[in-house]
C-alpha positions as CSV (number, residue, x, y, z in Angstrom):
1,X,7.5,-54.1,-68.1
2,X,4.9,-51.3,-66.7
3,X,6.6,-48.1,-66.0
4,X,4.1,-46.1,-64.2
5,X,1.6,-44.1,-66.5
6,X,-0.6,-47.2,-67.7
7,X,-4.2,-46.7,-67.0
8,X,-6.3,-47.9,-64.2
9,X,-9.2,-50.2,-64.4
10,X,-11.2,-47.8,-61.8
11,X,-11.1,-45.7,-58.6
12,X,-11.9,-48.6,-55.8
13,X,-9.5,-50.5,-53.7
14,X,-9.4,-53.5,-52.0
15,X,-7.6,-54.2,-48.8
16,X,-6.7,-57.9,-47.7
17,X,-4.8,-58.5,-44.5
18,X,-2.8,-62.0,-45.2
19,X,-0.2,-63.8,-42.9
20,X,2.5,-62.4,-44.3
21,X,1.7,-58.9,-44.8
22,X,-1.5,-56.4,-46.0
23,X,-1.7,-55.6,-50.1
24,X,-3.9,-53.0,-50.7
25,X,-5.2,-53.3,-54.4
26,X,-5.9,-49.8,-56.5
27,X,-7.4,-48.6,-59.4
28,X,-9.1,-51.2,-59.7
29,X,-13.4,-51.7,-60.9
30,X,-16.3,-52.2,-59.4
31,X,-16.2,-55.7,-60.5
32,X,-12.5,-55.9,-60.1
33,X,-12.9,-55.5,-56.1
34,X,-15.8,-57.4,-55.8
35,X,-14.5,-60.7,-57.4
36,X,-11.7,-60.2,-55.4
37,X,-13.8,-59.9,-52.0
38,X,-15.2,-62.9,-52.9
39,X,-12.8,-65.3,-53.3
40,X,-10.7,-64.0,-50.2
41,X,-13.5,-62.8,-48.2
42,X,-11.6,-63.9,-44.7
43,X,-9.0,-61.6,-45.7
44,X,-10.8,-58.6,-46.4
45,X,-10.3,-55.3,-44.2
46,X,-11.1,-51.8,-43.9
47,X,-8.2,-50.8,-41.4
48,X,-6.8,-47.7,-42.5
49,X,-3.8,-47.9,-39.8
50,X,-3.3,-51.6,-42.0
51,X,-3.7,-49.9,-44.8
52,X,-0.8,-47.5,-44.6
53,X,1.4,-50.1,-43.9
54,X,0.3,-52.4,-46.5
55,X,2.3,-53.3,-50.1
56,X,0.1,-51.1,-52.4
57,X,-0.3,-52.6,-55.5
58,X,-1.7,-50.5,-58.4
59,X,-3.8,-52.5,-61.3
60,X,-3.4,-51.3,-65.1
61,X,-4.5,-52.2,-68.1
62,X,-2.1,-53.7,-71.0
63,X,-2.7,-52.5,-74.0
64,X,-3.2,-56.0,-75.4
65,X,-3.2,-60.1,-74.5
66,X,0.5,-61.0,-73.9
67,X,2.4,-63.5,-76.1
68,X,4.4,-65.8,-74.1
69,X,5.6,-68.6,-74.6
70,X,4.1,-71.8,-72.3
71,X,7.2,-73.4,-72.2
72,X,9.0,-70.5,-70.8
73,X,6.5,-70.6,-67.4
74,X,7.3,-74.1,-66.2
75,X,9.9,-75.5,-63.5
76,X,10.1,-78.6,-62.6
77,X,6.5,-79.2,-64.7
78,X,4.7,-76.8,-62.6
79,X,3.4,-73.3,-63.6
80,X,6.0,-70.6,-62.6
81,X,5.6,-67.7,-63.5
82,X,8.8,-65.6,-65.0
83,X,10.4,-63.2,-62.6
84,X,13.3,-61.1,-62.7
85,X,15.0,-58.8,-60.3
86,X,15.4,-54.8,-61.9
87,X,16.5,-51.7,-60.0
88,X,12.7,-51.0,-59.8
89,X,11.9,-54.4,-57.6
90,X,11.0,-57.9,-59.2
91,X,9.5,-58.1,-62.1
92,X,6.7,-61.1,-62.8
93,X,5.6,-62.2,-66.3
94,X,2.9,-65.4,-66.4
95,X,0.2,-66.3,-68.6
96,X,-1.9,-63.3,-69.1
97,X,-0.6,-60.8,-66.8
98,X,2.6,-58.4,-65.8
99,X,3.5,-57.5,-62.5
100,X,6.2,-55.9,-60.3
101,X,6.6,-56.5,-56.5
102,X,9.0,-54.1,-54.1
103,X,12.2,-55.3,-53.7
104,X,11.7,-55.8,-50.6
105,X,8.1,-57.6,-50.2
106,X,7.2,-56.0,-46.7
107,X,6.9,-52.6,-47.6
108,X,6.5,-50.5,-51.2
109,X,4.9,-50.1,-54.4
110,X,3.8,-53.4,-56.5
111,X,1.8,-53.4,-60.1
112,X,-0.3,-55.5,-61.9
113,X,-1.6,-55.2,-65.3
114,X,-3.8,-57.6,-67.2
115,X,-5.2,-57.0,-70.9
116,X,-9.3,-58.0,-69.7
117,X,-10.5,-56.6,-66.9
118,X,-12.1,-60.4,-65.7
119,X,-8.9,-61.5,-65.8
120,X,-7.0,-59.4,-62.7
121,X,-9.1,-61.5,-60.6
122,X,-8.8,-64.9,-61.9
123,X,-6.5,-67.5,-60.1
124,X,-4.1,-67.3,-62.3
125,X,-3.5,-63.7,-62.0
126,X,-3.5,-62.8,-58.7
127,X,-2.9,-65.7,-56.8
128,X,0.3,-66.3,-58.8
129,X,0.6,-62.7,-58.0
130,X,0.4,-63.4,-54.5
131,X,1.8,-66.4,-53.6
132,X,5.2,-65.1,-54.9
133,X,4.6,-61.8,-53.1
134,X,4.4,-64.7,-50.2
135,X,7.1,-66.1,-50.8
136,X,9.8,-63.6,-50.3
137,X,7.8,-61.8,-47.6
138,X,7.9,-64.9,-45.4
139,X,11.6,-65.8,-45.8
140,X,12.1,-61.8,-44.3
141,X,9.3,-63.3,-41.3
142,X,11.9,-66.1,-40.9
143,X,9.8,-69.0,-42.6
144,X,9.3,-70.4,-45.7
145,X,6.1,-71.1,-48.3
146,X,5.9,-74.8,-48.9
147,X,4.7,-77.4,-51.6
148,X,2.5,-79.5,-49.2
149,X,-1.0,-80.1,-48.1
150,X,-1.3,-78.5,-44.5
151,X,-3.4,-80.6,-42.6
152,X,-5.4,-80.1,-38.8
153,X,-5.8,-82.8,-36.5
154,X,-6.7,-82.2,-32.8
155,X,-5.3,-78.5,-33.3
156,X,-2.2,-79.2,-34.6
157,X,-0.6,-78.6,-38.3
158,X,0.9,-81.7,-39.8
159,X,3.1,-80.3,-43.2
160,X,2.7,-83.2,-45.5
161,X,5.8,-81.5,-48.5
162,X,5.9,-83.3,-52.0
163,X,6.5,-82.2,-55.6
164,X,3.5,-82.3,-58.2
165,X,2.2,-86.1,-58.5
166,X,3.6,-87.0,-54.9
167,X,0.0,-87.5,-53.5
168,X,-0.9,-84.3,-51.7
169,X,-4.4,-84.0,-53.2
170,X,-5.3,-87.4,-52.7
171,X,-4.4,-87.5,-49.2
172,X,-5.9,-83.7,-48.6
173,X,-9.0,-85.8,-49.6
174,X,-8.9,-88.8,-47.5
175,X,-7.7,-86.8,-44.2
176,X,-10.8,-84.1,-44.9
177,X,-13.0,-87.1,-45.0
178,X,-11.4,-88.4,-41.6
179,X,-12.1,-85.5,-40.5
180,X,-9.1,-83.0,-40.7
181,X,-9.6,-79.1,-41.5
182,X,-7.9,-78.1,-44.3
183,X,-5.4,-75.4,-44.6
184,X,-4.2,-75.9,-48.0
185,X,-3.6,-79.1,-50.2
186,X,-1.2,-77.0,-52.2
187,X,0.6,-74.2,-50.4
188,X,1.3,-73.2,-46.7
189,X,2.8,-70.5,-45.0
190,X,5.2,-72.1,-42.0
191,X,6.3,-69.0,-40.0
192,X,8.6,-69.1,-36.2
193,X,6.2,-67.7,-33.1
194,X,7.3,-68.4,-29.4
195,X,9.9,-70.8,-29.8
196,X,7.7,-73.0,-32.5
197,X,6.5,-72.8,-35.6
198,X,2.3,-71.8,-36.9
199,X,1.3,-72.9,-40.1
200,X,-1.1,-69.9,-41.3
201,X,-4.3,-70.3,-43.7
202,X,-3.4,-68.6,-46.4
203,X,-5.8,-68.4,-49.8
204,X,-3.9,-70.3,-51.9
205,X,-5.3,-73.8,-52.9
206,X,-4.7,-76.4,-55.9
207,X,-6.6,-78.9,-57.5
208,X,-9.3,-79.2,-54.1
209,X,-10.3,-75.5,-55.4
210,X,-11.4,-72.1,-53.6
211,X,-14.3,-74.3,-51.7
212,X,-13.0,-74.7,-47.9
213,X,-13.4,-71.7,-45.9
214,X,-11.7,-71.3,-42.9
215,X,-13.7,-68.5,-41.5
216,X,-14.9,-70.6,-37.9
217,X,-11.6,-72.0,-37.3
218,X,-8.0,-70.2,-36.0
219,X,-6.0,-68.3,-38.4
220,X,-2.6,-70.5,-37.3
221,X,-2.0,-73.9,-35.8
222,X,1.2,-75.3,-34.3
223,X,3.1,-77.3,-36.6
224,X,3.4,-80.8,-34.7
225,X,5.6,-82.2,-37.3
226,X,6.6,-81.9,-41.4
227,X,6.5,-84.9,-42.9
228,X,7.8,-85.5,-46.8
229,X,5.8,-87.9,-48.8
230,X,7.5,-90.6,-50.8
231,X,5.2,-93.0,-52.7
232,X,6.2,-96.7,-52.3
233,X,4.2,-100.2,-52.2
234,X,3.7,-100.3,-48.6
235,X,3.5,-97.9,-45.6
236,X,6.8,-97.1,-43.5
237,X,8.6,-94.1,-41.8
238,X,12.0,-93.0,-41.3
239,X,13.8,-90.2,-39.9
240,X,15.8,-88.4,-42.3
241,X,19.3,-86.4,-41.6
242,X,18.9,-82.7,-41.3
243,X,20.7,-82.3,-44.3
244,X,18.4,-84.2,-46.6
245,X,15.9,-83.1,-44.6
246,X,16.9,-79.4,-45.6
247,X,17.6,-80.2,-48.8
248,X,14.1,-81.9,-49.6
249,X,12.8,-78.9,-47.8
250,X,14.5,-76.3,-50.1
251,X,13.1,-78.2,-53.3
252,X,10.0,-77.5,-52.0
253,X,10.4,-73.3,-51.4
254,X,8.7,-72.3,-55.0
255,X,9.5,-68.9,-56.0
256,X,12.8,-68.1,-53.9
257,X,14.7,-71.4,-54.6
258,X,15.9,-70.3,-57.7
259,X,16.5,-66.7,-56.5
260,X,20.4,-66.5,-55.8
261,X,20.0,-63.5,-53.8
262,X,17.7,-65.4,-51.3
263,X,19.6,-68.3,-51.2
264,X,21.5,-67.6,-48.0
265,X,18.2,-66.5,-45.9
266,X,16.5,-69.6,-47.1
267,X,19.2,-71.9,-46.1
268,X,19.2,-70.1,-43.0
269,X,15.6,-70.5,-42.6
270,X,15.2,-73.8,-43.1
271,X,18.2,-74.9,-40.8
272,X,16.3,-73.4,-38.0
273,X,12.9,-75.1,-38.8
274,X,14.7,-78.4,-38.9
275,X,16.2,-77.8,-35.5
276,X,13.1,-76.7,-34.4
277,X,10.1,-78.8,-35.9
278,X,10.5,-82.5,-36.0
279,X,10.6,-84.2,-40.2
280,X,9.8,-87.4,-40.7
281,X,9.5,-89.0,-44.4
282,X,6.8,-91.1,-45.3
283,X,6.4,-93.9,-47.5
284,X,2.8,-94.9,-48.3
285,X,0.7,-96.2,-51.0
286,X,-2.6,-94.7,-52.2
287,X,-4.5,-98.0,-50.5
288,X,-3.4,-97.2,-47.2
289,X,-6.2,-95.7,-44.8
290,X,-6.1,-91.9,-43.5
291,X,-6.0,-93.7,-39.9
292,X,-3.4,-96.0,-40.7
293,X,-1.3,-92.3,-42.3
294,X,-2.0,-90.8,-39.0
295,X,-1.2,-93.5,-36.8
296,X,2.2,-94.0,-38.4
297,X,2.6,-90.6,-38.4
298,X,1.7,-89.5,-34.8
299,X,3.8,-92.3,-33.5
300,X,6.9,-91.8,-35.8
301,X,6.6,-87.7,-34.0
302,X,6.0,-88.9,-30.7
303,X,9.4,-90.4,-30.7
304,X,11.1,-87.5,-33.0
């Protein structure tokens, strides 16, 4: 793991304001910042007031391409990077990079190293990078980071949570036709504001790619309802206990689930987005229309 004196890629640094706290990136190139700006241009900020308070997180360069095993970076059939918690914060190891974030995600020093200097910016560098930076940082906010495809209708969030293969990207698809602004077909950020819950565009997308920009719309919508997606051969809705309803929930917290130390505030967290947002589960087929989805839905959380 890094320990301090590895060098740079450069003298720049980039500065992105996200939902759940800002990460300033250092010594890092030209191109470094650049790709970077690019792919999270919303994000992007030259606050210096933001800037002290941000997670500064210094880029280095391995001295070589890692060597790690695939089959050591999977949970549950997803990539997951490695992580382990040191004295010196929690330390990340994925395919082609090493990082380290604070201990505590609000505040402190992070690292990441890569062995290529193309490769820091890549998606499966940073955003792996930040997405479990994310993931601790909003269980201190009091939310959670959820498997699910955040879709806007009318204003309001709908939370559609489901493993890998449980049809979020097919149904990101057909509500985007209908219609529906994006937030993420992959994962959202769900955090408590005035007695509700916002779900927050956040730059982290799967297989629907880096393509939808949010830049006209609202940085958070109210969450109008979470609703877990079970596939089954025809279309149907029930209202599940809050304790299965927590419990499908907490499947669907990558990063922290696993993390015995955050066990308690998770549980904790999700208890009071149960009480608070309504979760419905649904059982559709991939047939079934985006209005006959929504209609089900709307009326199944009318009556939540």
């Amino acid at each position: 793991m890094p320990a301090g004196d590895e060098p740079g890629w450069g003298d720049c640094n980039l500065l992105l304001d996200l939902p759940t706290g800002a990460v300033n990136f250092s010594r890092i190139s030209a191109g470094q910042s650049a790709s970077l700006a690019h792919a999270y241009a919303r994000f992007v900020s030259a606050d210096p007031q933001l800037r002290a308070n941000s997670v500064n997180c210094r880029a280095f360069q391995l001295p070589g391409p890692l060597q790690t095993d695939p089959e050591l970076l999977s949970v549950d059939g997803l990539y997951t990077p490695l992580k382990v918690r040191s004295e010196r914060g929690i330390e990340l190891s994925g395919v082609n990079f090493l990082a380290r974030l604070p201990a505590q995600g609000s505040r402190g020093e992070a690292c990441l190293g890569v062995a290529a200097e193309h490769e820091l910016a890549g998606p499966n560098v940073v955003e792996n990078f930040l997405r479990v930076l994310a993931a601790h940082r909003g269980l201190e906010l009091g939310g959670a980071v959820l498997h699910s495809a955040g879709l806007v209708f009318d204003e309001q969030a709908y939370i559609f949570v489901g493993r890998s293969n449980a049809g979020k990207t097919t149904l990101t698809r057909k509500a985007h036709q209908h219609g529906a602004m994006v937030l993420s077909d992959d994962i959202n950020l769900l955090l408590p504001k005035a007695g509700g819950y916002q779900a927050y565009a956040i730059p982290f997308t799967g297989e629907y790619g880096r393509s939808l920009e949010h830049a006209a719309a609202s940085p958070s919508y109210p969450v109008a309802g979470i609703i877990l997606l079970q596939q089954a051969r025809g279309l149907g809705v029930t209202r599940p206990g809050a304790a299965s309803a927590i419990a499908s929930l907490m499947v669907g917290c990558p990063f922290v689930n696993t993390d015995e130390r955050e066990t308690n505030t998770l549980l904790d967290n999700l208890e009071r987005l149960v009480a608070t947002v309504p979760v419905i589960q649904l059982q559709n087929r991939l047939e079934n229309s985006m209005s006959e989805i929504l209609s089900a839905v709307t009326n199944a959380l009318s009556h939540a």
